[in-house]
N, C-alpha and C positions, 0 to 999 in steps of 0.2 A: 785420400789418394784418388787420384781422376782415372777415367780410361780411356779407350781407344777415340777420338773422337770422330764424328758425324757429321758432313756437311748438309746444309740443308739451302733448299734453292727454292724459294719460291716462283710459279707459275700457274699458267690459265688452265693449261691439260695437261696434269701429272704423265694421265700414259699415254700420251702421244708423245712428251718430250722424252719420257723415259726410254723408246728404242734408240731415238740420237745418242742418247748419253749411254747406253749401253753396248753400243757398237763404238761409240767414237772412243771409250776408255776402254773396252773389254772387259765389262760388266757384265755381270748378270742379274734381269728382274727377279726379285723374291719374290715380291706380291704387293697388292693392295687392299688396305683399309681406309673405307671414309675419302679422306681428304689426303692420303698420304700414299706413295709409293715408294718402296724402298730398293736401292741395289748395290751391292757389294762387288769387288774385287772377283773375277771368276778363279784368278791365284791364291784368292786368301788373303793377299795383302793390300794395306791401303787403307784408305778411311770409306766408309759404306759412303752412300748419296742417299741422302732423301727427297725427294721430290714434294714440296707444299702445295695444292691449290689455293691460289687465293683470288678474289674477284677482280682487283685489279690487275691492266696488263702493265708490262715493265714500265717507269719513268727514270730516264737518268741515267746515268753511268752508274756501275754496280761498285761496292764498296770493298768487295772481294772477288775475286774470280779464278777461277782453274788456270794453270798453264800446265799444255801436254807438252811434253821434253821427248825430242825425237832425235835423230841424224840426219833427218832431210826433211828439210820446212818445205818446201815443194809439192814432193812427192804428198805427205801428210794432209797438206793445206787442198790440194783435191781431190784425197779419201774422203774428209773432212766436208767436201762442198757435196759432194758424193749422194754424202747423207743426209743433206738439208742446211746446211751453215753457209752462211754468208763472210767473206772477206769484209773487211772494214777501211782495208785503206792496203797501202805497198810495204814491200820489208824494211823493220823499223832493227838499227844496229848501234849501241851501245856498252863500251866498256868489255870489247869482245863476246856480245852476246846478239843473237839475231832473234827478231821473232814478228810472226803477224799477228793481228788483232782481229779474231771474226767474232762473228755473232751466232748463236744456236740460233733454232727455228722460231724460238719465239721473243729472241732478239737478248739475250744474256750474252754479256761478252765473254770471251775466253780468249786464251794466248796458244799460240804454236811455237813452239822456241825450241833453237838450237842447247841451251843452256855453256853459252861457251863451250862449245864442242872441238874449235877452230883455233881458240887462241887459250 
């Protein structure tokens, strides 16, 4: 039987990324060991993040990425710059669903999405 699962995001500076990620989701830092920083759900729920250093910096489009689910891509999207993330392009609307595409600080993509909110 499996458990809760963990995402893990590799980058160049665990804790410098780790205040973005932890304001932009409403985490909180545990701590660090070595190469790893870890944060959880400040509710409890959710899947914790772990933050990997690894020597190289991003290449590519990522294979998986976060989408934060709000009621106002707007408003969100520059909390969101606020704290260091970059937009990536204009709002992008499919199949009654709206959402932008930025980037964290050290260029991991992520989504802001209505999640059909609308329709």
């Amino acid at each position: 039987m499996s458990g809760p699962i963990k995402l893990v995001l590799d980058c160049v500076d665990p804790l410098a990324l780790a205040e973005f990620w932890a304001a932009a989701l409403d985490y909180t830092i545990i701590g660090s060991v070595e190469n790893y920083t870890l944060l959880v759900p400040t509710d409890g729920s959710g899947p914790q993040l772990q933050l990997q250093k690894v020597d190289e910096r991003k290449a590519g489009k990522n294979r998986m990425h976060v989408d934060i689910t709000c009621s106002a891509i707007g408003g969100e999207v520059a909390r969101l710059e606020a704290l260091g993330a970059r937009r990536a392009g204009d709002e992008i609307g499919e199949h009654g669903m709206h959402w932008v595409v930025m980037h964290d600080p050290e260029g991991n993509e992520f989504c802001v999405c209505d999640g059909g909110q609308d329709g």
